[in-house]
Backbone bond lengths (Angstrom), bond angles and torsions (degrees), N, CA, C in turn:
res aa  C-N    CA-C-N  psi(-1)  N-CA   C-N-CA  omega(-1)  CA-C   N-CA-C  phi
1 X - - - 1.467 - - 1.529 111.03 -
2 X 1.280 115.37 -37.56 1.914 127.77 -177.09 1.016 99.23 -63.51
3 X 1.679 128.07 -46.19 1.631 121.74 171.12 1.408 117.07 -45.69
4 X 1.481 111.84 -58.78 1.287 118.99 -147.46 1.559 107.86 -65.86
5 X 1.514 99.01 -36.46 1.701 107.92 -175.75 1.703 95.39 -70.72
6 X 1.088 145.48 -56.84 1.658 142.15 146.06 1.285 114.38 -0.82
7 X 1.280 127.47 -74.01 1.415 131.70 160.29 1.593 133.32 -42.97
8 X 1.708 107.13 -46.76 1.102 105.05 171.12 1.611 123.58 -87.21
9 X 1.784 115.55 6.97 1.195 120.19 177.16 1.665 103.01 -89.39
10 X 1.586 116.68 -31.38 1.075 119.23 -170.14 1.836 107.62 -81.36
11 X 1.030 95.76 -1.74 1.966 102.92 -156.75 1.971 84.07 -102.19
12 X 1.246 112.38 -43.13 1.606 115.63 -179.30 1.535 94.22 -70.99
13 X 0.824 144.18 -57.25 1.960 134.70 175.58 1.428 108.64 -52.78
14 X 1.578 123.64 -17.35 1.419 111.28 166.52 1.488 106.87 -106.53
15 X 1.041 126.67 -19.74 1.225 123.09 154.79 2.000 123.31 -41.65
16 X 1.187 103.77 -53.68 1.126 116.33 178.58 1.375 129.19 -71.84
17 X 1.660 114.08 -32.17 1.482 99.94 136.63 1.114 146.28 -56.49
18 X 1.416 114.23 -42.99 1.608 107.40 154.65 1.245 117.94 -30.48
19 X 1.510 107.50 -68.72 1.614 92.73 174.19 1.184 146.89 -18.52
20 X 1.583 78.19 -60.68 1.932 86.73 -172.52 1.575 109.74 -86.09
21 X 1.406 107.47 1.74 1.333 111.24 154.04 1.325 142.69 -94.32
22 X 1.691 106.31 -0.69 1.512 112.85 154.39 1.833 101.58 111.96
23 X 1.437 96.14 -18.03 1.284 105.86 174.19 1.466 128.13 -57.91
24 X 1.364 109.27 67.01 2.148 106.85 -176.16 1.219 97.94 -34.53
25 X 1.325 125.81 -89.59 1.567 145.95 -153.41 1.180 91.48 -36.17
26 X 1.490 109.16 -91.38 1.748 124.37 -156.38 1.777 92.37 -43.88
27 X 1.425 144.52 -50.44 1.051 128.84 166.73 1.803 128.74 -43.30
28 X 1.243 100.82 -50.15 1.439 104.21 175.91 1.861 121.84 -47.43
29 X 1.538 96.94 -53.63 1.173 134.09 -171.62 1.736 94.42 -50.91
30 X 1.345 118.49 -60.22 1.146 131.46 -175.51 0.986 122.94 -68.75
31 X 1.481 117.70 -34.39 2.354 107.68 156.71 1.071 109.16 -102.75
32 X 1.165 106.49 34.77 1.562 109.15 157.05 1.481 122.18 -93.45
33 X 1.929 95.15 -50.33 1.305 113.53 160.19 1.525 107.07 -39.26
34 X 1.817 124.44 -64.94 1.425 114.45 -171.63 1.318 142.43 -60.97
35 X 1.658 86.45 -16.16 1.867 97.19 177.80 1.625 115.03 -98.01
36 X 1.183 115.23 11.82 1.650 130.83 154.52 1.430 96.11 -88.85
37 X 1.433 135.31 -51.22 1.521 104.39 179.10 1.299 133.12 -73.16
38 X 1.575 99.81 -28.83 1.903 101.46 163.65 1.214 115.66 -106.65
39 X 1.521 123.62 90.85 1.748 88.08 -166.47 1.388 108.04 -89.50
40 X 1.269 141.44 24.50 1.200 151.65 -140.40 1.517 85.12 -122.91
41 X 1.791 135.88 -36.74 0.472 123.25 -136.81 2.310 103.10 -100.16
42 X 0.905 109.28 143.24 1.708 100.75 175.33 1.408 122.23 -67.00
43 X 1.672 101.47 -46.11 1.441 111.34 -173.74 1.529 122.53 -37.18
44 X 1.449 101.09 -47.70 1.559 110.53 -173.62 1.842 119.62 -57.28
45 X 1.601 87.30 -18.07 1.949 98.69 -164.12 1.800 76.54 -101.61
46 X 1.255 137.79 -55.86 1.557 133.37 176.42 1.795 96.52 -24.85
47 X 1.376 115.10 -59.73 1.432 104.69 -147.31 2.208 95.20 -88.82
48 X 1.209 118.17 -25.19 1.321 120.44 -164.19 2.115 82.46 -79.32
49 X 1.044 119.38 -55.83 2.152 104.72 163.25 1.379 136.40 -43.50
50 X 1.494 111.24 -33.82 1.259 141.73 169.50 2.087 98.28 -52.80
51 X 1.359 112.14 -76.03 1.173 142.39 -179.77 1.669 104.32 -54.73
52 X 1.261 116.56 -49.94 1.739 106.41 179.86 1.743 106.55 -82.17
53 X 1.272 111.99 -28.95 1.597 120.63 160.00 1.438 114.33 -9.52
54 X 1.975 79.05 -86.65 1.649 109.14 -179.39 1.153 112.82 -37.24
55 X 1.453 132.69 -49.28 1.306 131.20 -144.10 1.804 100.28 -102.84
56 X 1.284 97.68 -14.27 1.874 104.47 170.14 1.099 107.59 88.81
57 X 1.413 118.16 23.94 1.532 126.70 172.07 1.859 102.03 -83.15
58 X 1.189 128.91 93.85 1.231 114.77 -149.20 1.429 110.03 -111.12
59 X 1.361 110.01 -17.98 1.515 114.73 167.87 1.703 119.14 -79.92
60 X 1.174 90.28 -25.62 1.901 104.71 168.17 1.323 96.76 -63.28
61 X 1.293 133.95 -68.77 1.186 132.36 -156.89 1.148 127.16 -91.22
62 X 1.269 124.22 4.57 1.262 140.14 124.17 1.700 119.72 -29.38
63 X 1.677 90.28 -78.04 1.313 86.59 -175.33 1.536 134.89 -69.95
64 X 1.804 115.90 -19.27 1.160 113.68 166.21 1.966 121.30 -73.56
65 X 1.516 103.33 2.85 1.444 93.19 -168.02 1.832 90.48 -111.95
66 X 0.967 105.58 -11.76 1.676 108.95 164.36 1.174 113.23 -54.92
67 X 2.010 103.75 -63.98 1.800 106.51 -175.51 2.083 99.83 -68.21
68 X 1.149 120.57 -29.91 1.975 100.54 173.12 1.913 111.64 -56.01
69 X 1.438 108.04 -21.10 1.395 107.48 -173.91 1.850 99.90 -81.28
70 X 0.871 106.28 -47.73 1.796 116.78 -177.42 1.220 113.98 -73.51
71 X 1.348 127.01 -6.78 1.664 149.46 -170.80 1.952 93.39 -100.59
72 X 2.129 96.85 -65.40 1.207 100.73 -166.36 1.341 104.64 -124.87
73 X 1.610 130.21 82.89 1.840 108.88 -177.57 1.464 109.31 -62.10
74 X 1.212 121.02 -9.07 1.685 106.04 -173.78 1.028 102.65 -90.17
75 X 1.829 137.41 14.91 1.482 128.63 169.91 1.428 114.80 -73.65
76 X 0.841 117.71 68.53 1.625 109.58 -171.80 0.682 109.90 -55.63
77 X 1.864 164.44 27.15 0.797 149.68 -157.29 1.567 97.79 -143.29
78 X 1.394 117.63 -34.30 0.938 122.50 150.80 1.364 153.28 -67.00
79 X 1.011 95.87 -19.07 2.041 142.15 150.95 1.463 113.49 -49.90
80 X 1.383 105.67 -42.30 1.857 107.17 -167.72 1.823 81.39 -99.01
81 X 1.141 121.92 -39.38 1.546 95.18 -156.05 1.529 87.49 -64.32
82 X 1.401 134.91 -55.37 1.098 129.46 -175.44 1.176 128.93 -25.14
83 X 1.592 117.58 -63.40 1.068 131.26 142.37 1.846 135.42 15.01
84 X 1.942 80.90 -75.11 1.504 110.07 -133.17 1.813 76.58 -96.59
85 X 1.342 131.49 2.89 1.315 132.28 -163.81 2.110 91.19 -107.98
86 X 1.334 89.58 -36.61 1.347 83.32 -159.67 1.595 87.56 -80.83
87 X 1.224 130.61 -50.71 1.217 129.19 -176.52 1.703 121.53 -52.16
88 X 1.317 128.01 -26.26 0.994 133.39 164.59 1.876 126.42 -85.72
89 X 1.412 98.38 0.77 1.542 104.46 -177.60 1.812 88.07 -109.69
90 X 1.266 135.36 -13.54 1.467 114.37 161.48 1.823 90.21 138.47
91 X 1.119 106.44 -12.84 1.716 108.44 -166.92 1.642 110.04 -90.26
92 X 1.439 117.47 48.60 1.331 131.55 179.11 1.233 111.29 -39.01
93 X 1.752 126.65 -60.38 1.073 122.98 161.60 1.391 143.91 -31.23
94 X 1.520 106.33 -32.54 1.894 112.86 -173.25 2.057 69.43 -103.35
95 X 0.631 144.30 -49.27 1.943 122.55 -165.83 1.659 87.68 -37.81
96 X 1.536 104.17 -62.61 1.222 99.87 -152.44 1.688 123.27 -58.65
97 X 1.191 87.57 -30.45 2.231 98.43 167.58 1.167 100.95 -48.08
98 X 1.800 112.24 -77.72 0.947 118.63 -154.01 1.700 128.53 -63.36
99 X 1.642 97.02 -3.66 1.760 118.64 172.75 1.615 114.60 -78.34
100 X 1.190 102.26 -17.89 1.615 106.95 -154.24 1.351 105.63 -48.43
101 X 1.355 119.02 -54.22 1.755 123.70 176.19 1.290 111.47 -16.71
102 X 2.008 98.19 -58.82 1.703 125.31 -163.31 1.377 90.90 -50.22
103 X 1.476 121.89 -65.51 1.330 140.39 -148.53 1.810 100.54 -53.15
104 X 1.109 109.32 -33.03 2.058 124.87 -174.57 1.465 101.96 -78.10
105 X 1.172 120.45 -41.32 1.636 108.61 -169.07 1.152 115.06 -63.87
106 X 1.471 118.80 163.48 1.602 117.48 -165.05 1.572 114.88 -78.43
107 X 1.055 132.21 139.55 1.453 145.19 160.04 2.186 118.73 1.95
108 X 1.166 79.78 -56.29 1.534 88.90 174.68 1.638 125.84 -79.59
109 X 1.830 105.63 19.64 1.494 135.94 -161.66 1.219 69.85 -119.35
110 X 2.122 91.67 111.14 1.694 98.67 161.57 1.690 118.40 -80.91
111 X 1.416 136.04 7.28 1.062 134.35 -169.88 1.660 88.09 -122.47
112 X 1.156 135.04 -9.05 1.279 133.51 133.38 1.529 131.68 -41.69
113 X 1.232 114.52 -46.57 1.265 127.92 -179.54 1.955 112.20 -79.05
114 X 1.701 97.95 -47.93 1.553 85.01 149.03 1.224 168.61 -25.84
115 X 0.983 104.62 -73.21 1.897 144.84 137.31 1.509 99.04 -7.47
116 X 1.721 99.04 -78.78 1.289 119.46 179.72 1.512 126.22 -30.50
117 X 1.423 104.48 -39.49 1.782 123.96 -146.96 1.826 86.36 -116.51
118 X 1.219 110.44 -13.70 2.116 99.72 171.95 1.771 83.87 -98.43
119 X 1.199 133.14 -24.62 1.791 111.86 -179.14 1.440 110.17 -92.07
120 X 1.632 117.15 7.99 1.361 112.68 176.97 1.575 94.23 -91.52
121 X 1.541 107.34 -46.28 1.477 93.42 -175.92 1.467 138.35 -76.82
122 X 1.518 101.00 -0.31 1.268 113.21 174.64 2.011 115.87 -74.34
123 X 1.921 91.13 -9.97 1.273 92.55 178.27 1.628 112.56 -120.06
124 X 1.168 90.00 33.95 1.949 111.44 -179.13 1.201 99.32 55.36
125 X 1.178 124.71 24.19 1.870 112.51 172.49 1.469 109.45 -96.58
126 X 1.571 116.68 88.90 1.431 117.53 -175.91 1.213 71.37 -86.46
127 X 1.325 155.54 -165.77 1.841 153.05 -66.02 1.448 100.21 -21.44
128 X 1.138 110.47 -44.81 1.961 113.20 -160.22 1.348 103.78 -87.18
129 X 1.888 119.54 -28.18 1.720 96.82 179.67 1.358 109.71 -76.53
130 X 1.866 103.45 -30.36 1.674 97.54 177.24 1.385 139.36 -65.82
131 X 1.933 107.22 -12.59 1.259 126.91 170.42 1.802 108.39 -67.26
132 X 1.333 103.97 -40.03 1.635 97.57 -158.00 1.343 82.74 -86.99
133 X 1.616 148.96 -38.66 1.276 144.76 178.37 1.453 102.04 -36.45
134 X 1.429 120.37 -68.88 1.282 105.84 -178.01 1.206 139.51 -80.65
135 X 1.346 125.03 1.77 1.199 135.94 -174.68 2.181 91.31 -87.61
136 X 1.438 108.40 -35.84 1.138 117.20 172.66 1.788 102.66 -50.52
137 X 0.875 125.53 -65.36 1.284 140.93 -172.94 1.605 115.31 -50.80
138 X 1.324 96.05 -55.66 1.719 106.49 167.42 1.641 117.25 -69.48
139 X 1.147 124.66 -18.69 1.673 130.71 165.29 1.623 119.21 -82.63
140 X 1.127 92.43 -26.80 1.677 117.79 -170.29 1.869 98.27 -84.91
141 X 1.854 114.41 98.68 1.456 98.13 164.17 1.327 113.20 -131.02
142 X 1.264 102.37 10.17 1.634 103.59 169.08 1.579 141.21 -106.43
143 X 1.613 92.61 1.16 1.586 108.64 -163.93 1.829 94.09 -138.61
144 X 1.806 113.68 90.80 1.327 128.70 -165.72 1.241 95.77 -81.32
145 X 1.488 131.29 -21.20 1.611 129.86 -167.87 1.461 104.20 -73.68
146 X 1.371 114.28 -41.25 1.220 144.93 -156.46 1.783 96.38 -71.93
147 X 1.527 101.15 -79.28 1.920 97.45 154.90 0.883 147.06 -30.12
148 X 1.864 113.52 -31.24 1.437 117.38 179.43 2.006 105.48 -100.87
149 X 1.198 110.13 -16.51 1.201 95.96 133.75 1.653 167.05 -18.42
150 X 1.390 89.45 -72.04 1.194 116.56 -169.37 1.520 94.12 -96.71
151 X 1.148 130.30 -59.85 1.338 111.88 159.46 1.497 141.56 -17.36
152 X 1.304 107.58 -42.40 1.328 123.10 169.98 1.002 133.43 -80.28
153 X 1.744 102.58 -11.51 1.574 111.93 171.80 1.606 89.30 -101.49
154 X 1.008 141.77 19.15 1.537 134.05 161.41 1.404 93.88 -90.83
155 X 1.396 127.62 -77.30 1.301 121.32 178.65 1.546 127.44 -26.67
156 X 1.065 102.58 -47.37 1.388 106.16 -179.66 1.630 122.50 -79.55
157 X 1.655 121.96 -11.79 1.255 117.11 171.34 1.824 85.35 -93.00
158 X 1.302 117.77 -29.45 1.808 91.21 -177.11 1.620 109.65 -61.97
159 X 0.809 100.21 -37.59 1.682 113.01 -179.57 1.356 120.16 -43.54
160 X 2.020 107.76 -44.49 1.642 101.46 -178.72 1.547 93.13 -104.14
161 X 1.191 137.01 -6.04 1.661 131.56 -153.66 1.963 87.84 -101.91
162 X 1.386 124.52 -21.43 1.611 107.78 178.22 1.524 91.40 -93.53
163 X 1.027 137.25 -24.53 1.755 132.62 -162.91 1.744 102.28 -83.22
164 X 0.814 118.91 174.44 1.910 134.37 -161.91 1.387 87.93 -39.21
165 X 1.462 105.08 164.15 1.489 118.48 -164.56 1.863 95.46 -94.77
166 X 1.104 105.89 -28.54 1.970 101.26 -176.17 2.097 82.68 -136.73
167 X 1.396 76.69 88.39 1.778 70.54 141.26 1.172 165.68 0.56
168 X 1.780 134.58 70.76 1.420 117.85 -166.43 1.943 124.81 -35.07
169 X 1.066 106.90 144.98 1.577 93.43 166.88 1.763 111.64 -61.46
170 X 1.390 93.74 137.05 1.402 137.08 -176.07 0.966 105.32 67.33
171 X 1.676 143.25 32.59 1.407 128.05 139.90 1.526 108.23 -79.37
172 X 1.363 92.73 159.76 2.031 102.47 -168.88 1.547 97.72 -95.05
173 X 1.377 126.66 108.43 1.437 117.32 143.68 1.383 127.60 -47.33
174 X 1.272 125.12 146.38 1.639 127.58 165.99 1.575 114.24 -38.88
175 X 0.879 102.38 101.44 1.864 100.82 168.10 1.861 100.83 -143.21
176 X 1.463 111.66 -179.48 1.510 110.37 -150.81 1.668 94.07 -79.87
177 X 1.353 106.50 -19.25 1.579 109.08 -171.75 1.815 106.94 -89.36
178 X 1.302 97.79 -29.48 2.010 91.57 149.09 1.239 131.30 -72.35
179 X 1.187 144.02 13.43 1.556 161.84 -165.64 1.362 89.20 -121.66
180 X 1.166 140.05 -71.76 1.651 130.75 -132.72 1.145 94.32 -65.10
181 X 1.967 140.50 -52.53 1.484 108.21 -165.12 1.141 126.52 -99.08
182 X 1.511 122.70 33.41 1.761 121.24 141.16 1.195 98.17 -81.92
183 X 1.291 117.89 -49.94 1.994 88.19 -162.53 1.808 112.68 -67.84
184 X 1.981 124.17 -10.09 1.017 82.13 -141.48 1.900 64.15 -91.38
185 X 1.076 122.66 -26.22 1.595 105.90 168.57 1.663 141.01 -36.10
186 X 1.170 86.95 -24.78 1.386 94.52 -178.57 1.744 102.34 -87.64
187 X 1.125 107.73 -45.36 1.474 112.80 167.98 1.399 109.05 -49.55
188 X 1.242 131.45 -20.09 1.777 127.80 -168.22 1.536 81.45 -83.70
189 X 1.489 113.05 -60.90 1.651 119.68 -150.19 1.773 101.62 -48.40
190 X 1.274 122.61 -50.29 1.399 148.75 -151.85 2.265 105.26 -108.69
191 X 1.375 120.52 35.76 1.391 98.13 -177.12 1.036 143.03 -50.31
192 X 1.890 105.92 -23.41 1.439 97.42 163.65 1.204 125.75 -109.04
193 X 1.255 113.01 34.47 1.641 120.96 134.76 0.971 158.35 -118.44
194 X 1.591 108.75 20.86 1.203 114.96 148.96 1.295 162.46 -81.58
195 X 1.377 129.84 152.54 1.294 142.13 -110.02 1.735 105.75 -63.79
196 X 1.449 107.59 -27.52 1.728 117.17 -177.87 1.306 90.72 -67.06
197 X 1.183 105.11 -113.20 1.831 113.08 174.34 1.943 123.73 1.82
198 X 1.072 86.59 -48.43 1.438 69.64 -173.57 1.552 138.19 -104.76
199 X 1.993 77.55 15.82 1.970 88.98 177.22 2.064 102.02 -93.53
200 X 1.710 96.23 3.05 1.527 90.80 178.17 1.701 126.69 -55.22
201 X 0.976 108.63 -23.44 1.720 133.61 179.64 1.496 90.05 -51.84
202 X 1.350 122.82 -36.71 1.543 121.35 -152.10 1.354 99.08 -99.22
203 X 1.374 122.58 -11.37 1.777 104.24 -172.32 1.826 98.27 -113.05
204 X 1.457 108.10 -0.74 1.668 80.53 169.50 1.409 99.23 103.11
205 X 1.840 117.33 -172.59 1.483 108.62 179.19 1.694 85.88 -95.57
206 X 1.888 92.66 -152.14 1.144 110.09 -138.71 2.210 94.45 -87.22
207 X 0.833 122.15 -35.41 1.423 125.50 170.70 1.237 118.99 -55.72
C-alpha cells in the first residue's frame, strides 16, 4: 500500500504538469492512473474534476468531484467546486446542501466566507455578498485563482447594483448563472491558475 500511495503521489506531480501544460488528456489519463492505486483516496477524483472543469466538461466533473467529497468530506475544496457547479447550473438548493459543512466552519474560513456571500446573493443582498466576498479575499493568501475570481464577481455585482434599479429588457441582472462565464474564461486565459488546480499545494499528497 506505502508503494502504491508513492506512485500515485509521483504520477499526481506528473499529472500536474500536464496541466499546466495544457495537456487535458495526458492529464486526465494520469489521475486516473492514481486513483486506481488509491482508490480510497479523494484527491485523485479532486484533481481528474479540476481537469474536466477546465475543459467545460461539466457533468463529468461534477460527478468525479462528488465521489472526492464521498472519498474525502474534509476536502473542502472540493466541496465548493461541487457546490459552485451545481449552484451555477440553476440547482441553488443542492449548492446549498451540499455547502452545509462550508456553512459550519469558523469565520476566519475563507471558503466560509464564500458560501456565505453565494447565500447572500441568492437573497439579493449584494452589501452582504460583497462584504463576505471580500473578507473572503482578505483571509484568502494562498489560492490567487480563487481571489481573482471572486473579485470579478465583485465587479460584476458593482457593475449591475450602481446601473438602473430594474433592468432594461435583455440586460442580465447578477444571478449565479451570470457569474460562471468570467470566471470560467478567465480560467481558459490563465490554465495554470486556476482555482481547482492550484489549491492542490494545500491538501498534501495523495493518502
Amino acid at each position: 500500500m506505502t508503494d502504491n500511495i508513492a506512485v500515485a503521489d509521483d504520477l499526481i506531480k506528473r499529472g500536474m504538469v500536464a496541466s499546466q501544460a495544457d495537456q487535458v488528456e495526458e492529464a486526465l489519463s494520469i489521475f486516473q492512473q492514481a486513483a486506481g492505486l488509491v482508490p480510497n483516496s479523494g484527491l485523485p477524483h479532486f484533481l481528474i474534476g479540476a481537469e474536466l472543469a477546465q475543459a467545460g466538461r461539466m457533468d463529468e466533473a461534477e460527478a468525479a468531484f462528488a465521489t472526492a467529497v464521498v472519498l474525502a468530506p474534509e476536502l473542502d475544496m472540493a466541496r465548493y467546486q461541487l457546490g459552485l457547479i451545481q449552484f451555477t447550473s440553476g440547482r441553488v438548493p443542492l449548492a446549498l446542501v451540499t455547502w452545509e459543512p462550508l456553512f459550519q466552519r469558523p469565520p476566519e474560513n475563507g471558503l466560509q466566507r464564500v458560501v456565505h456571500g453565494f447565500a447572500a446573493l441568492t437573497q439579493d443582498d449584494f452589501d452582504a455578498a460583497k462584504a463576505c466576498f471580500r473578507e473572503a479575499i482578505s483571509l484568502n493568501r494562498d489560492n490567487e485563482a480563487l481571489n481573482r475570481d471572486l473579485q470579478m464577481l465583485l465587479d460584476r455585482i458593482d457593475d449591475q447594483t450602481q446601473g438602473p434599479a430594474h433592468p432594461e429588457a435583455g440586460e442580465q441582472a447578477v444571478t449565479p448563472s451570470a457569474v460562471s462565464p468570467e470566471a470560467t474564461e478567465a480560467a481558459e486565459e490563465e490554465p495554470g491558475l486556476h482555482v481547482l488546480l492550484s489549491n492542490y499545494q494545500h491538501h498534501g499528497p495523495a493518502h
